[in-house]
TIRO-2110 file (N, C-alpha, C; in Angstrom, 1 decimal):
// TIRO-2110
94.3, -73.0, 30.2, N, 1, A
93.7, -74.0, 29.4, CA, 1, A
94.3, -73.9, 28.0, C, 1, A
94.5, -72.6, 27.8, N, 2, A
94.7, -72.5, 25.9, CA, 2, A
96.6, -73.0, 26.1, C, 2, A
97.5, -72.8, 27.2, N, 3, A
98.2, -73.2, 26.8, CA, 3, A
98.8, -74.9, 26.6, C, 3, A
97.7, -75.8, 28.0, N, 4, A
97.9, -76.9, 27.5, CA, 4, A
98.0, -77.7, 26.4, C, 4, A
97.0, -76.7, 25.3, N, 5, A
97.1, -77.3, 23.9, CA, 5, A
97.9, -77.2, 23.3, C, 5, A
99.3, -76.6, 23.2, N, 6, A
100.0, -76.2, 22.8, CA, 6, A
100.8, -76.9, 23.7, C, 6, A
101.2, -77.6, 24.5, N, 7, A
101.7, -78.5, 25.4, CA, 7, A
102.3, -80.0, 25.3, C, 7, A
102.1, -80.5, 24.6, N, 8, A
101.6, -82.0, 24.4, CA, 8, A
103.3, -83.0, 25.2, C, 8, A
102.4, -83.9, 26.1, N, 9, A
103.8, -84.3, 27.0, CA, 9, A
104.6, -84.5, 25.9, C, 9, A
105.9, -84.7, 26.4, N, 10, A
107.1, -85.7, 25.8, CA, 10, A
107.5, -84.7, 24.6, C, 10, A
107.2, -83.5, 24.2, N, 11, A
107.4, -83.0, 22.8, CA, 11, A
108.6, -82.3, 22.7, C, 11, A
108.9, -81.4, 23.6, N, 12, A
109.9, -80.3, 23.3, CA, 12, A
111.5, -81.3, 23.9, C, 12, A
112.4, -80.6, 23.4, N, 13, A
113.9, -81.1, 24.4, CA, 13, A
114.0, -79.5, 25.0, C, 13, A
113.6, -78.5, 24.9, N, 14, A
114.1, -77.2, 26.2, CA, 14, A
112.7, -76.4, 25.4, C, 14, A
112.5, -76.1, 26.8, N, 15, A
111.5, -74.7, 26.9, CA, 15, A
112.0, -73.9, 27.3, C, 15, A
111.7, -72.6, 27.1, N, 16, A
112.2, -71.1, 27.3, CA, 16, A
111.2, -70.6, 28.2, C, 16, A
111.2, -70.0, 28.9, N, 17, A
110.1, -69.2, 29.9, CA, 17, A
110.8, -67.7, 30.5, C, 17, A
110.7, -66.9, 29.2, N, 18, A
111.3, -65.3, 29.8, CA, 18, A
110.7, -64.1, 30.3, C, 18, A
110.4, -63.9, 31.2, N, 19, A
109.8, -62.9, 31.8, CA, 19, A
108.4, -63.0, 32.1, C, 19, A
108.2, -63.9, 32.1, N, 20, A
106.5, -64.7, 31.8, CA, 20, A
105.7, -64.9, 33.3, C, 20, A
106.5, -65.5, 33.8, N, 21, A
105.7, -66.0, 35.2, CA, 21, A
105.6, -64.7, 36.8, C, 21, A
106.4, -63.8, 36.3, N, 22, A
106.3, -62.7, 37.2, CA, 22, A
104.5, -61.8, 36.8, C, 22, A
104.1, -62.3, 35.8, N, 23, A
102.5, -61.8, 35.7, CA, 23, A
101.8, -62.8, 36.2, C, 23, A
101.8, -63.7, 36.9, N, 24, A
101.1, -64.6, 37.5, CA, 24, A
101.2, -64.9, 38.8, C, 24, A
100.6, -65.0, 39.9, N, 25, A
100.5, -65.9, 41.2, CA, 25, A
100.8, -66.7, 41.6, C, 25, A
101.6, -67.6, 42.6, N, 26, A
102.6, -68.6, 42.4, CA, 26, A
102.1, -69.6, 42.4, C, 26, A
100.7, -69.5, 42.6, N, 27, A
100.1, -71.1, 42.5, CA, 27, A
100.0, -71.5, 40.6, C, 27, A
99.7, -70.3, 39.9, N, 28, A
99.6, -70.6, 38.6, CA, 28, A
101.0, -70.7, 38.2, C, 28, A
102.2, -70.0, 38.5, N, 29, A
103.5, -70.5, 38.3, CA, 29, A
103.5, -72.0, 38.2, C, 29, A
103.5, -72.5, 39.4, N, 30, A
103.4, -73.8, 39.7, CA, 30, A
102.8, -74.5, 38.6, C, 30, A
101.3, -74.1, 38.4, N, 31, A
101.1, -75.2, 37.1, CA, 31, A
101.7, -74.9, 35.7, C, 31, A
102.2, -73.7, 35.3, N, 32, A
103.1, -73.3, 34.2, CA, 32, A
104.4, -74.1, 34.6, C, 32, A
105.0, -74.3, 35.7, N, 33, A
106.3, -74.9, 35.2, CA, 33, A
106.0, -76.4, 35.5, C, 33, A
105.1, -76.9, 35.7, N, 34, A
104.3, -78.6, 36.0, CA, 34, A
104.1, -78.9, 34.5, C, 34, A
103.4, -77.9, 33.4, N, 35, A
102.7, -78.1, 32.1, CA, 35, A
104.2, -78.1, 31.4, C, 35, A
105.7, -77.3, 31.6, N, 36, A
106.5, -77.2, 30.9, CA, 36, A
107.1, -78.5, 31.0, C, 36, A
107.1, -79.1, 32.3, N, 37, A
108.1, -80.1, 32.8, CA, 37, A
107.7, -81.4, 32.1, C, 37, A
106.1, -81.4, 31.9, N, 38, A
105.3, -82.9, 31.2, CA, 38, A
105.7, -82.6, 29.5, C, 38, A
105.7, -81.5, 29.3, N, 39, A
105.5, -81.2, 27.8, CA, 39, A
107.3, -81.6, 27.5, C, 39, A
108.3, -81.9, 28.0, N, 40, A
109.7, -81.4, 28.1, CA, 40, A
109.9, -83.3, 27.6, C, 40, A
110.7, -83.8, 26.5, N, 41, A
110.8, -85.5, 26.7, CA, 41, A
112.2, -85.3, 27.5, C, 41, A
112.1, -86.9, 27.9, N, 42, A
113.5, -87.1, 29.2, CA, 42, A
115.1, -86.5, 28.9, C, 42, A
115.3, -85.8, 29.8, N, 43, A
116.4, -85.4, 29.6, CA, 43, A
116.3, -83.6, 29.4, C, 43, A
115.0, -83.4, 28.8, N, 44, A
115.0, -82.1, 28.3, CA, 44, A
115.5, -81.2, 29.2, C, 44, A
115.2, -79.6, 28.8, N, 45, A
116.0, -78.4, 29.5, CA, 45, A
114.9, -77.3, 29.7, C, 45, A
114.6, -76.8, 30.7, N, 46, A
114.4, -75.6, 30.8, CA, 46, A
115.3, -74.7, 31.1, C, 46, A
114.6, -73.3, 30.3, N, 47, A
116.2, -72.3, 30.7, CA, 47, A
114.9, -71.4, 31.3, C, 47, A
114.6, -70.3, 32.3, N, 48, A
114.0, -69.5, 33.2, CA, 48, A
114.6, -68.3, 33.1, C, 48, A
114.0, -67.2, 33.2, N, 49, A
114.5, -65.7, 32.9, CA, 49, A
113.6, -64.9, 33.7, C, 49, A
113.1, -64.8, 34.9, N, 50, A
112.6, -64.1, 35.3, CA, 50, A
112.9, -62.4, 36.3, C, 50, A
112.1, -62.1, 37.1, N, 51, A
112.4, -60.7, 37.9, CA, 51, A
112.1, -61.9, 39.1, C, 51, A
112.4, -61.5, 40.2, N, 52, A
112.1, -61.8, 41.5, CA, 52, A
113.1, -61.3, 42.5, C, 52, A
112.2, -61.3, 43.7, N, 53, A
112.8, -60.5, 44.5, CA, 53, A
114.4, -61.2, 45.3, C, 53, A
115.0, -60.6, 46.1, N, 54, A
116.6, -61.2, 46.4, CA, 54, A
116.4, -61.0, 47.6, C, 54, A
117.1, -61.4, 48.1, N, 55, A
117.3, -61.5, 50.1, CA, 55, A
118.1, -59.8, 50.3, C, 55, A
118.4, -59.4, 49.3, N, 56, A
119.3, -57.9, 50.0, CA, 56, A
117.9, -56.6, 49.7, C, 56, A
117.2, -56.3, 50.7, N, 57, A
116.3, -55.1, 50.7, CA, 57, A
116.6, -54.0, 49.9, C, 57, A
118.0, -54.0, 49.8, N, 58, A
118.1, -52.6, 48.9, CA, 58, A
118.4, -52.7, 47.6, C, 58, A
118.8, -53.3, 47.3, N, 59, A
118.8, -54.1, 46.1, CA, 59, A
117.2, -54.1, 45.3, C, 59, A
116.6, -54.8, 46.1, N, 60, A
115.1, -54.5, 45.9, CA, 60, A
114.4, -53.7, 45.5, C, 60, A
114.9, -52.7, 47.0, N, 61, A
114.1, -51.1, 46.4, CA, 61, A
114.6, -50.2, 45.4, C, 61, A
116.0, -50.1, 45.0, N, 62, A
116.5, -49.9, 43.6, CA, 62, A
116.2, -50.4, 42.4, C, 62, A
116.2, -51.9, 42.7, N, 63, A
115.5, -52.1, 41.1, CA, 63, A
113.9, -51.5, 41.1, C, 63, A
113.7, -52.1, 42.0, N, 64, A
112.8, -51.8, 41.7, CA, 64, A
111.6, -50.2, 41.0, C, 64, A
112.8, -49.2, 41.7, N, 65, A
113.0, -47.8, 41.3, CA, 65, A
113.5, -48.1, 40.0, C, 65, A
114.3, -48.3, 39.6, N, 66, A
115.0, -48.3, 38.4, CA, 66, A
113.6, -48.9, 37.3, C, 66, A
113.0, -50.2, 37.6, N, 67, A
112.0, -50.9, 36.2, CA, 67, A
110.8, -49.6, 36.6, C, 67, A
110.7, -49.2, 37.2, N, 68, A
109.4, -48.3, 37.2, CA, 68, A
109.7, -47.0, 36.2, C, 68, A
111.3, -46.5, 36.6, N, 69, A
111.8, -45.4, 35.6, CA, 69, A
111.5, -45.8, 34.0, C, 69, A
111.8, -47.0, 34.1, N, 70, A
112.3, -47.4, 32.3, CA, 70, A
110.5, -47.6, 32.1, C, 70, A
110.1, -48.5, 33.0, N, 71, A
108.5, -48.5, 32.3, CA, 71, A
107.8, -47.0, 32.1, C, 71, A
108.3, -46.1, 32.8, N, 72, A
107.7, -45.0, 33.0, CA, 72, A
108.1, -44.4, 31.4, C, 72, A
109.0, -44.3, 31.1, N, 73, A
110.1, -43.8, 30.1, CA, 73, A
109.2, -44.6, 28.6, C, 73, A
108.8, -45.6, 28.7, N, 74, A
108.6, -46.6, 27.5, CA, 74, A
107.1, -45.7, 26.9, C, 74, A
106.3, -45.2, 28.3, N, 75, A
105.1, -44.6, 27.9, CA, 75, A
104.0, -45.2, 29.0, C, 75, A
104.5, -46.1, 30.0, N, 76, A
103.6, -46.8, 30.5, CA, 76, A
103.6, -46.4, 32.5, C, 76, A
102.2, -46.6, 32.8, N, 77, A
102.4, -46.1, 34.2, CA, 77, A
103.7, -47.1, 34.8, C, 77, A
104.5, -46.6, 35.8, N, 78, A
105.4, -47.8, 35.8, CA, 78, A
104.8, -48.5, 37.3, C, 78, A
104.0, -47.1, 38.4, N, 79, A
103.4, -47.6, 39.5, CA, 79, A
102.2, -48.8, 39.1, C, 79, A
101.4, -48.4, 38.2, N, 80, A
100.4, -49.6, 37.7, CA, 80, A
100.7, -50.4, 37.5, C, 80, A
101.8, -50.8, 36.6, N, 81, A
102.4, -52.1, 36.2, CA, 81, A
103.1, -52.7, 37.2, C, 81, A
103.7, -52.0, 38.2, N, 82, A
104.2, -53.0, 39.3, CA, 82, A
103.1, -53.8, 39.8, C, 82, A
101.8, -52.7, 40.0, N, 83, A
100.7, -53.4, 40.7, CA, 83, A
100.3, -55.0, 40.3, C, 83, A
100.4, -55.6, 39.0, N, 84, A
100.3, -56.4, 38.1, CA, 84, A
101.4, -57.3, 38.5, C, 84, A
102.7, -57.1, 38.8, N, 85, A
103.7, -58.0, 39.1, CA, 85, A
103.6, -58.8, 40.2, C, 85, A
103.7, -60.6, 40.5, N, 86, A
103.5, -61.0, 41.1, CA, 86, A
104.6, -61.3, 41.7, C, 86, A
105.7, -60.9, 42.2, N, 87, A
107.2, -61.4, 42.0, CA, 87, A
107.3, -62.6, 43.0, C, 87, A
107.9, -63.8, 43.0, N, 88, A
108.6, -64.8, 44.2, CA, 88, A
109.9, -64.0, 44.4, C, 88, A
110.4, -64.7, 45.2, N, 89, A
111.7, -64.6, 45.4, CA, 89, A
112.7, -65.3, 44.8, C, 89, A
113.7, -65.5, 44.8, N, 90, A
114.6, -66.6, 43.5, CA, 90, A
114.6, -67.7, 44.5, C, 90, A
114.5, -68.2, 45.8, N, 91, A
114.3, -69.4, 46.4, CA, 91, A
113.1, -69.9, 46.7, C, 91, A
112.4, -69.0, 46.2, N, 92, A
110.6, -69.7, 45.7, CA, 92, A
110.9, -70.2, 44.5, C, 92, A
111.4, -69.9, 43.1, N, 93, A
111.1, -70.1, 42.0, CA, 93, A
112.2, -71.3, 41.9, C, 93, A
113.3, -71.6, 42.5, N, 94, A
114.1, -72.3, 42.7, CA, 94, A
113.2, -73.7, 43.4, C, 94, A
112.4, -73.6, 44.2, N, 95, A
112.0, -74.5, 44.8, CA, 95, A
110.5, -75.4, 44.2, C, 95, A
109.5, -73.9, 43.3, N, 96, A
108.5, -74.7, 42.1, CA, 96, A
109.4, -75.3, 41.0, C, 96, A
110.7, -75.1, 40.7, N, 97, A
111.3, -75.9, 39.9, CA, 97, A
111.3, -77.7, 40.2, C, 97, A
111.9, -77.4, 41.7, N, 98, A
112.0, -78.6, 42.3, CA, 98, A
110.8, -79.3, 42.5, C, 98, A
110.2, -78.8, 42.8, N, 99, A
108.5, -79.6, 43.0, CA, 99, A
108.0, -79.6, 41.9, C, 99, A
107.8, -79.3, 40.6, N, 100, A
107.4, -79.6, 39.5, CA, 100, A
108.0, -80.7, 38.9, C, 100, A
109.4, -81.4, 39.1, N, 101, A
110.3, -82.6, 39.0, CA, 101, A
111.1, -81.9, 38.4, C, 101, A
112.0, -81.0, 38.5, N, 102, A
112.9, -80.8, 37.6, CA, 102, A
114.4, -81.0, 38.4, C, 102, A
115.3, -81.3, 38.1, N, 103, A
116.5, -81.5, 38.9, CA, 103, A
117.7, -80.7, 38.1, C, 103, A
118.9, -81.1, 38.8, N, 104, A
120.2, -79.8, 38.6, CA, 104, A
120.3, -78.3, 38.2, C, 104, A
119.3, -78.0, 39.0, N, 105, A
118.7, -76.7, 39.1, CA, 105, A
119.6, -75.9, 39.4, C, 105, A
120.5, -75.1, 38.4, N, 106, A
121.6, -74.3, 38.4, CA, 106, A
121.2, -72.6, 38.5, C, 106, A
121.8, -71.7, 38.8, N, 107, A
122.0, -70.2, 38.1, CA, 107, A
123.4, -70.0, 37.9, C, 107, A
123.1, -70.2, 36.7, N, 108, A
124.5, -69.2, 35.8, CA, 108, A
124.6, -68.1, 36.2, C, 108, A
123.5, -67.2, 36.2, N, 109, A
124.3, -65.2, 36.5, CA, 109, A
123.1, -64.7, 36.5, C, 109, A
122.9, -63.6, 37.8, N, 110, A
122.2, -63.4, 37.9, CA, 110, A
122.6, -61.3, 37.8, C, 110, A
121.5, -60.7, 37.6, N, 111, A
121.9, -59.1, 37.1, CA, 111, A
120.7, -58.4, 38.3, C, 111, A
121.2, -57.5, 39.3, N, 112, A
120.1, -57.3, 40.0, CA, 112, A
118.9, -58.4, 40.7, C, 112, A
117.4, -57.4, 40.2, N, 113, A
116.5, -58.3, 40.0, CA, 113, A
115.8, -59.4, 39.3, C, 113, A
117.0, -59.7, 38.3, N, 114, A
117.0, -60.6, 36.9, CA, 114, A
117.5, -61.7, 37.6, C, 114, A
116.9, -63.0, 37.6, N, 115, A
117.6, -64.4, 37.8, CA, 115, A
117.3, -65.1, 36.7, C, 115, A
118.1, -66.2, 36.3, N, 116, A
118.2, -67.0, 35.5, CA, 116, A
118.5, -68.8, 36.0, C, 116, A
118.0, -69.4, 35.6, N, 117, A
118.2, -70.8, 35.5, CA, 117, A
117.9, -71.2, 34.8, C, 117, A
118.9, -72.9, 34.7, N, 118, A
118.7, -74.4, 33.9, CA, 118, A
118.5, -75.2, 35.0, C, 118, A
117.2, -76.2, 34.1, N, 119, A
117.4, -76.7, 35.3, CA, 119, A
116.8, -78.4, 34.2, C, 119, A
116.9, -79.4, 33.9, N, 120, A
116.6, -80.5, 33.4, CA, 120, A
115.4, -81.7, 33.9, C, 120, A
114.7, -82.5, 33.1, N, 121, A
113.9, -83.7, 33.6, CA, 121, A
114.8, -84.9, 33.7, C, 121, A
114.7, -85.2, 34.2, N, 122, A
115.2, -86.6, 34.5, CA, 122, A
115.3, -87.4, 33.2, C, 122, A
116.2, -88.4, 33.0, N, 123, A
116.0, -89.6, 31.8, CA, 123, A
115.8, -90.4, 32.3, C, 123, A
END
């Protein structure tokens, strides 16, 4: 609710959304990138920066070793905070892009369990 107000259709030309939606559930995803896509005027851009998980298992279970080290390292439980992570997969998040209306839904580069996209509204 508090972020709709800060929302207002047609306003922005690119929204940023970095690391943000892996603390949420995919159904609230969905309304986070529905709220970004109305708030975006025609033509606009989203750029995406999230964690999610990858089709290769080990890959997986490495990073995922690996963010627990570094969260561990920062001062923070790193097992707790996974518990908190809601991760999709990058052809989930690929596909609430698409069903929220956004089209040319690209990845530039992706690093591990780091994916990235652009993806645009229509004009």
């Amino acid at each position: 609710q508090k972020l709709t107000h800060f929302l207002q259709p047609d306003s922005f030309s690119i929204v940023q959304l970095g690391y943000s939606l892996s603390g949420y559930p995919d159904e609230d995803k969905r309304t986070i990138l529905k709220h970004a896509f109305t708030s975006l005027k025609k033509g606009g851009m989203i750029f995406v920066q999230e964690f999610a998980w990858r089709a290769d298992p080990e890959l997986n279970a490495f990073s995922q070793k690996l963010s627990t080290k570094l969260i561990d390292a920062m001062g923070i439980n790193g097992k707790l905070y996974q518990n908190y992570m809601h991760l999709s997969t990058d052809t989930e998040l690929a596909s609430m892009l698409a069903d929220a209306g956004f089209v040319k839904i690209i990845r530039p580069f992706d690093c591990l369990n780091f994916v990235n996209f652009f993806a645009h509204k229509p004009v």
